[in-house]
C-alpha positions in Angstrom: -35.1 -2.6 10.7 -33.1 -0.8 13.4 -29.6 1.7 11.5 -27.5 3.5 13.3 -28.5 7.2 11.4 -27.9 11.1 11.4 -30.3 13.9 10.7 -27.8 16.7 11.0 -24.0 16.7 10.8 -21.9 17.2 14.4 -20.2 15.6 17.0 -21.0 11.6 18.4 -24.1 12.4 19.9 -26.1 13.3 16.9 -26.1 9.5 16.0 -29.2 7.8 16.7 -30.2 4.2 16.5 -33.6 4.1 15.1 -36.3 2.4 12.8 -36.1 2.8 9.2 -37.4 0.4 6.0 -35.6 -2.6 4.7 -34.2 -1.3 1.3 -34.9 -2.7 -1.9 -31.9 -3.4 -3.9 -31.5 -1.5 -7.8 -30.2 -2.8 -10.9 -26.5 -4.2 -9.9 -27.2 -4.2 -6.3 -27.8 -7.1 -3.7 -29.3 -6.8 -0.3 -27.6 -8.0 2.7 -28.5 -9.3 6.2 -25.7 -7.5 7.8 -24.1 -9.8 10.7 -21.1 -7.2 11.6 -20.4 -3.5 10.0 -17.0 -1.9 10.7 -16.7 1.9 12.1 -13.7 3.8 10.6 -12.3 7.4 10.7 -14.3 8.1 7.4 -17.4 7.4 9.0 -16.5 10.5 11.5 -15.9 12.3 8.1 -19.3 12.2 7.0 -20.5 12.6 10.2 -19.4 15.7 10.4 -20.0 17.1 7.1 -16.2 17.1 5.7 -16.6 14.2 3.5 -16.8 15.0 -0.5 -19.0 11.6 -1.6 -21.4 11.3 0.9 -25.0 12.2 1.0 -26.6 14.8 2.9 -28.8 13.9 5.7 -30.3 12.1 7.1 -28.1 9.2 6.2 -27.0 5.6 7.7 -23.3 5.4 8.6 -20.7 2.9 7.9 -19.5 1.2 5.1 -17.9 -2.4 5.7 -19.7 -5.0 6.6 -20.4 -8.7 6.2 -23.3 -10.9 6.6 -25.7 -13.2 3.9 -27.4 -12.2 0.5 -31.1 -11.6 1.1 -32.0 -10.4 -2.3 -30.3 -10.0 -5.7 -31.1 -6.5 -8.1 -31.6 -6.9 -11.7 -28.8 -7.8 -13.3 -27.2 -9.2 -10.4 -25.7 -12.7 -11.5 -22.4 -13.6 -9.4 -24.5 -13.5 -6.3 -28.0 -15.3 -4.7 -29.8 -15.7 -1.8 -28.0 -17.4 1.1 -24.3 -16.5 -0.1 -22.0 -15.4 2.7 -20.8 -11.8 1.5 -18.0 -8.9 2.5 -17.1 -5.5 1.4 -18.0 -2.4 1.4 -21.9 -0.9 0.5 -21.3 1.8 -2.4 -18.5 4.5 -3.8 -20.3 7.3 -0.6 -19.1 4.8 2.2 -22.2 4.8 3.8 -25.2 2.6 4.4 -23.6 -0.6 6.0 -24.5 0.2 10.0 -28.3 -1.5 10.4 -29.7 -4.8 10.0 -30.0 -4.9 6.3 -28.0 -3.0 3.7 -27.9 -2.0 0.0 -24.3 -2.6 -1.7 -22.8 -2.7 -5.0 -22.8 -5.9 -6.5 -19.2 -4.8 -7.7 -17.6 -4.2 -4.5 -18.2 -7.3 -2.5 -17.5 -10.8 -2.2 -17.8 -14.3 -1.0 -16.6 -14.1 2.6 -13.1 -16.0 3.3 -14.1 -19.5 4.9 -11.2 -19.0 7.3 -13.2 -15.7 8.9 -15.6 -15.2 11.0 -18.5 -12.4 10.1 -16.2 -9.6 12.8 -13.1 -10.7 11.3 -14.5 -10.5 7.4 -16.0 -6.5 8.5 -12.8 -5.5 10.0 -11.0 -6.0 6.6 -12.4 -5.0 3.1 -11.1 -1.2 3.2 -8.3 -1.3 5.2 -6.8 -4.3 3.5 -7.5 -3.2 -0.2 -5.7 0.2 1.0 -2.8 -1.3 1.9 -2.7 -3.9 -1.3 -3.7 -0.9 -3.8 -0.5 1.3 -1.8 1.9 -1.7 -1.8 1.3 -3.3 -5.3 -0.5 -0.5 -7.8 0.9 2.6 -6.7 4.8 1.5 -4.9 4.7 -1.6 -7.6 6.9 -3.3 -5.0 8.6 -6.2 -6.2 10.1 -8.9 -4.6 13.8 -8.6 -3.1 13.0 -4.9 -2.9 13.1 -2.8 0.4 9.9 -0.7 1.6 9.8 1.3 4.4 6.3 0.9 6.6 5.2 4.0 8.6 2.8 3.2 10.8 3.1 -0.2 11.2 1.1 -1.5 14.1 -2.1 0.9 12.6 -4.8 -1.0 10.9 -3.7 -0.2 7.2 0.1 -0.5 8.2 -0.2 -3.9 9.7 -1.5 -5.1 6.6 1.0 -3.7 4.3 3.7 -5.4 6.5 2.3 -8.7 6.3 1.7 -8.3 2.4 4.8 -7.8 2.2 6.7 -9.6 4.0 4.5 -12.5 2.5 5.8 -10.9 -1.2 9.7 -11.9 -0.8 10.1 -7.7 0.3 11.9 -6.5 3.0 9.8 -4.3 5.2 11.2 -1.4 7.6 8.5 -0.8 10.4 8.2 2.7 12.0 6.3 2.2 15.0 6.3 3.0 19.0 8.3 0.4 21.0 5.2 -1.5 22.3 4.4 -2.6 18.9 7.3 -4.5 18.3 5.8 -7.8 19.5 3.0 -7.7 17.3 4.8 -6.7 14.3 7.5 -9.7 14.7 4.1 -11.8 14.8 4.0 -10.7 11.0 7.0 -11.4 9.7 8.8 -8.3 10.3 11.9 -8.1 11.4 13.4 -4.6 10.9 11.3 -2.0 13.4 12.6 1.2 14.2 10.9 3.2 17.4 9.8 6.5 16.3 9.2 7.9 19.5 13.2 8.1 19.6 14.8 11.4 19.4 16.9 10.7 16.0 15.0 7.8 14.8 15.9 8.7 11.3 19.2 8.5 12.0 19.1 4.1 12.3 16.9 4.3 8.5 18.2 2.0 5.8 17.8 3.3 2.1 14.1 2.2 1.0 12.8 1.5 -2.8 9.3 2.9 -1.9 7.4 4.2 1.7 4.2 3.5 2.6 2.9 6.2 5.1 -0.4 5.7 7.1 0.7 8.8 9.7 2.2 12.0 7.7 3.0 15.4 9.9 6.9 15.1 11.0 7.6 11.4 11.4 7.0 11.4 7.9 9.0 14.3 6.8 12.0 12.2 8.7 11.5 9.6 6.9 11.5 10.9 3.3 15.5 11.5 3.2 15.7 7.7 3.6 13.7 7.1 0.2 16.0 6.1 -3.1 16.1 8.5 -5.8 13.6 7.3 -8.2 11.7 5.9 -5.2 7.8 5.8 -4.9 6.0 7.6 -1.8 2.4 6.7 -1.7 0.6 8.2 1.3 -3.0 7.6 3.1 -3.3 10.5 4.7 -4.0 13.8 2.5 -2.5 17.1 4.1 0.0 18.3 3.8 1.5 16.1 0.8 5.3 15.7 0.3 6.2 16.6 -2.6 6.4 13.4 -4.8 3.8 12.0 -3.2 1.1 9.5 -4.4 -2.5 10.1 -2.6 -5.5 7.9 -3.1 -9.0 6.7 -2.0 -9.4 3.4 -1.9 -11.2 1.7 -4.3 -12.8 -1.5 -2.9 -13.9 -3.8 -6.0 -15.3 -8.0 -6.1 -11.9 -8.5 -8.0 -9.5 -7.0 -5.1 -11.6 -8.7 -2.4 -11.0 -12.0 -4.3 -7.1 -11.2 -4.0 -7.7 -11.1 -0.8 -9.8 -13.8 -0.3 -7.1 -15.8 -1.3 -4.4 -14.7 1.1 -6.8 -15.1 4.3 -7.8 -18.4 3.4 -4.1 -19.2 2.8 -3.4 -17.8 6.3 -0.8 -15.0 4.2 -2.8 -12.1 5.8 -4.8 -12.1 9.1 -7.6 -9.8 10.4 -6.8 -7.5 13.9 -10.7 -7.3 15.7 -10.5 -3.9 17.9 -13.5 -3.3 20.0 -16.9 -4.8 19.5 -19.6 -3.1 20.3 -23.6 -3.9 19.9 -25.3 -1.4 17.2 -27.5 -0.1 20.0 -24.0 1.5 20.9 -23.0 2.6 18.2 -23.0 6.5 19.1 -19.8 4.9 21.9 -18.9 3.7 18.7 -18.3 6.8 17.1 -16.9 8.3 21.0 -14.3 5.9 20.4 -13.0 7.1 16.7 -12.9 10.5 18.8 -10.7 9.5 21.8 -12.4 7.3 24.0 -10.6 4.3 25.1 -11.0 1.1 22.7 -8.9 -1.8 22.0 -5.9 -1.6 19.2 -7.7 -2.8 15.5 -10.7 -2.0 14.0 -13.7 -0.8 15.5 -16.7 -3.1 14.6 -21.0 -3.4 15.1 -22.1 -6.6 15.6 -25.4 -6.3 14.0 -26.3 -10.6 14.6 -24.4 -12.7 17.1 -24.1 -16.2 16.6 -27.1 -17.3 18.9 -29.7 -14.9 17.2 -28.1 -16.3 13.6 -28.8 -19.7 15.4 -32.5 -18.7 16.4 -33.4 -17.4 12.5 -32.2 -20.6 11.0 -34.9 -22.4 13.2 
């Protein structure tokens, strides 16, 4: 099978696209024929060596992905052969870029019916951020005001429609030219934080959700309640008071999820699709080069070849 790999840590070009063995799934593992794998700033992370889970090389990137059981582990009994799956391949992120993939039985899922295998990649770590930042750690309840920064981004986007879904009132820090797409999703107060005094127009919030940090952060914070609940993606410097996590991607979350896609609550934001022959441009783009807005993603099968193997 062909995987998108590394045999030393760097920049973009030490990814290569290259032959390796089909892996044989372990004891609470499945195998999957991968139809789509996402590419995310942690897989730049581990590229370059800063990540503290992953393996040393030579290693397969990425960890999202969706695509169809082809084999079951021991132990396995909530999955077979044939069922549509998505989530994330194991607790080191890694693995999911090639044709065929190990994951944990424990943290995937059936695939919504309402998405496609592109849409169903793009979401499992990204959306179960935002849930676990909106529900477990702010424990935002209904009627209760939370204050979004970094709306339009791929985690922020799906705070705002979770909440906005929830009954809570969400404030959306965000550039101008995001303001169409976060009306799309229910949001209705969106402050421009490319304005001088931005902070100046902020309402009193219960709980902020930051995706960003650095100084639009910091002029955010005097807007939070006392008593109020920061929870924060992004890892240095941390506010004082702040709540940092990694997310934690389990069957039982995805099925949360699940639930809102196929109830049309939530809905997935494709960036940039890009064959995994390219996936080293892949990897350019999580460094700067251009790419549409929403998640980066592999598609490992198109429709036609999934066509020609069922024949």
């Amino acid at each position: 099978m062909k995987a998108a790999r590394i045999h030393s840590f760097g920049p973009p070009d030490v990814v290569v696209v290259e032959e390796v063995p089909i892996p044989s799934p372990g004891p609470g593992e499945v195998l999957v024929r991968v139809m789509a794998a996402g590419v995310a700033p942690w897989d730049a992370i581990i590229r370059e060596g800063k990540s503290k889970v992953s393996p040393q090389p030579p290693l397969t990137l990425g960890s999202d992905l969706s695509g169809v059981v082809e084999k079951v582990g021991p132990g396995v009994t909530n999955f077979a052969p044939a069922d549509e799956v998505y989530g994330v391949t194991n607790p080191q992120f890694c693995g999911a870029q090639a044709e065929f993939a190990v994951a944990t039985a424990g943290m995937v899922a059936r695939k919504p019916q309402s998405l496609n295998y592109l849409e169903a990649a793009s979401a499992p770590v990204i959306a179960v951020t935002a849930w676990q930042m909106l529900f477990q750690y702010a424990q935002a309840m209904p009627g209760q005001t939370v204050m979004v920064v970094g709306a339009a981004g791929n985690v922020g986007t799906y705070a705002a429609q979770m909440a906005a879904g929830a009954g809570i009132h969400v404030v959306a820090i965000a550039r101008r030219n995001d303001r169409e797409l976060l009306r799309s999703l229910g949001v209705n107060s969106i402050i421009d934080s490319s304005q001088p005094a931005f902070e100046q127009d902020l309402p009193w919030v219960d709980a902020i959700l930051d995706t960003v940090g650095g100084s639009t952060l910091q002029r955010c914070v005097v807007r939070l309640k006392p008593g109020g609940k920061l929870v924060t993606s992004v890892s240095q410097p941390l506010p004082t008071g702040a709540v940092f996590f990694c997310a934690e991607v389990t069957t039982a979350r995805l099925q949360t999820l699940t639930t809102s896609f196929d109830a049309d609550k939530i809905t997935a934001r494709v960036g940039s699709i890009l064959p995994l022959s390219e996936a080293r441009q892949a990897q350019d783009m999580l460094a700067g080069a251009p790419h549409k807005s929403g998640k980066i993603l592999l598609q490992i099968v198109n429709a036609a070849e999934r066509g020609k193997q069922r024949d």
